[in-house]
C-alpha positions in Angstrom: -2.9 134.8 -130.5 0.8 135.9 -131.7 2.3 137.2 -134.9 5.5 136.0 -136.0 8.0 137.9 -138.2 10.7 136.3 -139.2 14.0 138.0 -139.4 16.8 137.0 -141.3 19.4 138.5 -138.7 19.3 136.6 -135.6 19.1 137.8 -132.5 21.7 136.2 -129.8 19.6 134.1 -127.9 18.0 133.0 -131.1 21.5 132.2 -132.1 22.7 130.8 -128.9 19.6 128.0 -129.2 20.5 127.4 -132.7 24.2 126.8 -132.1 22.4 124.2 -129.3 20.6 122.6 -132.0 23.3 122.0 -133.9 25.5 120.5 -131.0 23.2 118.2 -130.1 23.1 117.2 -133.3 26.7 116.4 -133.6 26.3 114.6 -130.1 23.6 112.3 -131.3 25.5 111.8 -134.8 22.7 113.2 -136.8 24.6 116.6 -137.5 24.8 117.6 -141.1 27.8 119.4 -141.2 30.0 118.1 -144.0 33.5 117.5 -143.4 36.7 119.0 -144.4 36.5 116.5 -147.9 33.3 117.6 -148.6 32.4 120.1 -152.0 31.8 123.8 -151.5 28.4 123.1 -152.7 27.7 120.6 -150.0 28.8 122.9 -147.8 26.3 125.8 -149.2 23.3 123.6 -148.8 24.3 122.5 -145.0 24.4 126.2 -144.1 21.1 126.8 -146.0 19.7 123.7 -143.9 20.5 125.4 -140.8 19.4 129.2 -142.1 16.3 127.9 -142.5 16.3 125.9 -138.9 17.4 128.9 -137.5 13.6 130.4 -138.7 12.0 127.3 -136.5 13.7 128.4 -133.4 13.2 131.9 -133.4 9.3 131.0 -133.7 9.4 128.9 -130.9 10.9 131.6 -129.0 9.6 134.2 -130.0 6.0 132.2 -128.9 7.4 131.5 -125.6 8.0 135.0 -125.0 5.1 137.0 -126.4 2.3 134.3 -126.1 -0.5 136.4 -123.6 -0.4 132.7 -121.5 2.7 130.9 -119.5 3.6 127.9 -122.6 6.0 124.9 -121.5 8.9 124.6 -123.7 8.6 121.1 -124.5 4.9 121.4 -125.9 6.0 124.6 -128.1 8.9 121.8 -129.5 6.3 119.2 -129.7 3.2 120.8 -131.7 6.2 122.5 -134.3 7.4 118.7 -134.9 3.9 117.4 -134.8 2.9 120.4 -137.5 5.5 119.6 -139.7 4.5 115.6 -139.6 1.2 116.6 -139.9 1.1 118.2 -142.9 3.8 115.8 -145.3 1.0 112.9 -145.6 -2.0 111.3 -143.3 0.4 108.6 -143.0 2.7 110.3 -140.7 2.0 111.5 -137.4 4.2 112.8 -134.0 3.6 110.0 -131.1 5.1 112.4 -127.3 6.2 109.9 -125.1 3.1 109.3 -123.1 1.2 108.3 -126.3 4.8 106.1 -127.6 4.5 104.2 -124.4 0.2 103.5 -124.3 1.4 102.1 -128.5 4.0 99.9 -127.1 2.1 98.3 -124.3 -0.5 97.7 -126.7 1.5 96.2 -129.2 4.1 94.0 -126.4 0.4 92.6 -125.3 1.2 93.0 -121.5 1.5 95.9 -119.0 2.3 96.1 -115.2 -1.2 96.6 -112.9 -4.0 95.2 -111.3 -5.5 93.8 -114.1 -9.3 96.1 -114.4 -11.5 97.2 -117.4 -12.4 100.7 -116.7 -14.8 103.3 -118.2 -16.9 106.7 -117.5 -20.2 106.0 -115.6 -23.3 107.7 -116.5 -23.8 111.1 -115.6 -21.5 112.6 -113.1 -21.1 108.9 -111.4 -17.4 109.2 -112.0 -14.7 106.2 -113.1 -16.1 102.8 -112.4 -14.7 99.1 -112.7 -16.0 97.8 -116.1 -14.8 94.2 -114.9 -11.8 92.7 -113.2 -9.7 90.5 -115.2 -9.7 87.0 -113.8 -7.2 85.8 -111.7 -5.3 89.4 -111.5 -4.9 91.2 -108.3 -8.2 93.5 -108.8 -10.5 89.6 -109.4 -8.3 88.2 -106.3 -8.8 91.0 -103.8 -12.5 91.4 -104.8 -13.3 94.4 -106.7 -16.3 94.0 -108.0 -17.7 95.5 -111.4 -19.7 98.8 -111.1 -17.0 99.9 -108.2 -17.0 103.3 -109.0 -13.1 104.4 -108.5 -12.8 107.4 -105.8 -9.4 107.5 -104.8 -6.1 106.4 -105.9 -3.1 106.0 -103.7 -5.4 109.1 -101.5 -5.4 111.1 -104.1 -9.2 112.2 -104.7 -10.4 111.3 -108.6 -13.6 113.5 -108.7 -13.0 114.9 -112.5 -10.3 113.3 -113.2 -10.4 111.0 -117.2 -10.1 107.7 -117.8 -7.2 108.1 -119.0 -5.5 109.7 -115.8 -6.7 106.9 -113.3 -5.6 104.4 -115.5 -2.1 106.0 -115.8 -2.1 106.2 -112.1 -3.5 102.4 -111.9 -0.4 100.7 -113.9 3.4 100.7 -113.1 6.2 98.5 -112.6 5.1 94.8 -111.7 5.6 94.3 -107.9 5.3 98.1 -106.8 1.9 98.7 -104.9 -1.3 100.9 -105.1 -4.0 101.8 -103.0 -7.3 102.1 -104.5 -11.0 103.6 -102.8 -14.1 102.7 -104.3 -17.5 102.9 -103.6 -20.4 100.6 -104.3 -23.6 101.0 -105.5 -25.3 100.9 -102.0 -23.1 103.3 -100.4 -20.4 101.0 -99.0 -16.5 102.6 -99.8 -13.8 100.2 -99.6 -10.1 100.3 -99.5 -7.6 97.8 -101.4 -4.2 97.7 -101.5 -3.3 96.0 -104.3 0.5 94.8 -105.7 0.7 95.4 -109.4 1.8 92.1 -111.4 1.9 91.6 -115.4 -1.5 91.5 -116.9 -1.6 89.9 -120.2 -4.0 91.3 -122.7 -5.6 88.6 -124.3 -5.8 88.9 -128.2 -7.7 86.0 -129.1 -11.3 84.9 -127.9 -13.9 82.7 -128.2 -12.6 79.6 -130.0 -15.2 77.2 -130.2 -16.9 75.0 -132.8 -20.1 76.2 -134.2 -23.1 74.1 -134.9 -22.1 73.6 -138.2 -18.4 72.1 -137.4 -17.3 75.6 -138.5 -14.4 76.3 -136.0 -14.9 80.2 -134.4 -11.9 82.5 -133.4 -12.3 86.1 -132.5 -8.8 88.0 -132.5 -9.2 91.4 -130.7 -6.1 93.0 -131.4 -2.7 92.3 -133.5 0.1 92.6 -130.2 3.5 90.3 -130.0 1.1 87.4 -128.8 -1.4 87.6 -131.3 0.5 84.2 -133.5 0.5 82.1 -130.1 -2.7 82.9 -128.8 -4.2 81.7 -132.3 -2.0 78.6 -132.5 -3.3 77.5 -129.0 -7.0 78.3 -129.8 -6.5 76.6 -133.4 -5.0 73.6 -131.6 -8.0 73.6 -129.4 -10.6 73.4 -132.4 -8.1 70.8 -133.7 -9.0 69.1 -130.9 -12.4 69.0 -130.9 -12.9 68.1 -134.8 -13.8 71.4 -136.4 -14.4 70.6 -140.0 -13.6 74.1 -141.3 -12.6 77.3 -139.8 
């Protein structure tokens, strides 16, 4: 736990970041400095902006200091931006870069890997192969559903989330991994796998029903979601759905 008091006179290092702050803001040409032209009361409220910045960035500091464990900078920056977004409406919300980047792979419908469904096993069983996509390096080379995941690229995965090994699974198309697993009857095997572009697949199932009713599951709304659905609609087209 740590207090903060805010003072109105700044320290210099709390002045030094501020005077950062405001640099970088001129760099990026966000900075709110008015210019030369501008009124005297403009000029009041820019300097009122940054007095009140300035309170942001001592806190931050002052937590860096005095918190009783080791903080990274970047997180202290991160949960103040996320706190302010946070409490303005549900509707807005702080995405880091990890989560911007698992938002826009989702949404572009595609991502560099081997092309597996993965999940938590039961118990203490560890990571295991939910089902390889087909035709994708994981279906070509053999893994199997139920492989339970032990190593990546050597590296041991005993503990680690889902969401680590599958960060650790994808990258850029044509770059390789290495993957361990071990089967249900004891066997562990080693692939080495080269990561291609694994389309997520957004529409399912189109088929007719017994009815003539034409049948189409979208999943998920990504950049392919209009295509997809104009194929499998051209496909119930096809085989004389009488309604949809």
């Amino acid at each position: 736990m740590v207090e903060i008091l805010v003072r109105r006179t700044l320290r210099p290092e709390v002045f030094l970041f501020f005077l950062y702050l405001a640099a970088m803001s001129m760099l990026c040409g966000c900075s709110s400095v008015p210019k030369a032209d501008k009124s005297s009361e403009a000029i009041t409220g820019a300097c009122d902006s940054y007095d009140e910045m300035a309170v942001l960035a001592e806190a931050i500091l002052l937590t860096k200091r005095f918190y009783v464990q080791e903080t990274d900078f970047r997180d202290l920056v991160y949960g103040a931006v996320d706190g302010m977004l946070s409490g303005l409406d549900p509707n807005c919300a702080f995405l880091p870069p990890s989560s911007l980047a698992e938002l826009e792979e989702e949404a572009r419908g595609s991502f560099g890997g081997i092309g597996v469904s993965i999940g938590m096993g039961k118990g203490s069983s560890g990571v295991k192969v939910i089902a390889p996509i087909e035709d994708s390096p994981a279906f070509k080379a053999g893994i199997h559903a139920g492989d339970v995941i032990t190593a990546v690229d050597g590296r041991d995965t005993t503990g680690a989330s889902v969401e680590e090994i599958s960060s650790a699974i994808k990258g850029d198309t044509g770059s390789s991994v290495k993957l361990t697993v071990e089967r249900d009857n004891g066997e562990t095997l080693d692939f080495a796998l080269v990561r291609e572009e694994i389309k997520i697949s957004s529409v399912k199932g189109p088929r007719v029903l017994d009815d003539g009713i034409g049948y189409v599951l979208i999943t998920t709304f990504n950049a392919a979601v209009a295509e997809d659905f104009a194929a499998a609609l051209a496909r119930l087209e096809r085989e004389v759905a009488s309604g949809l």
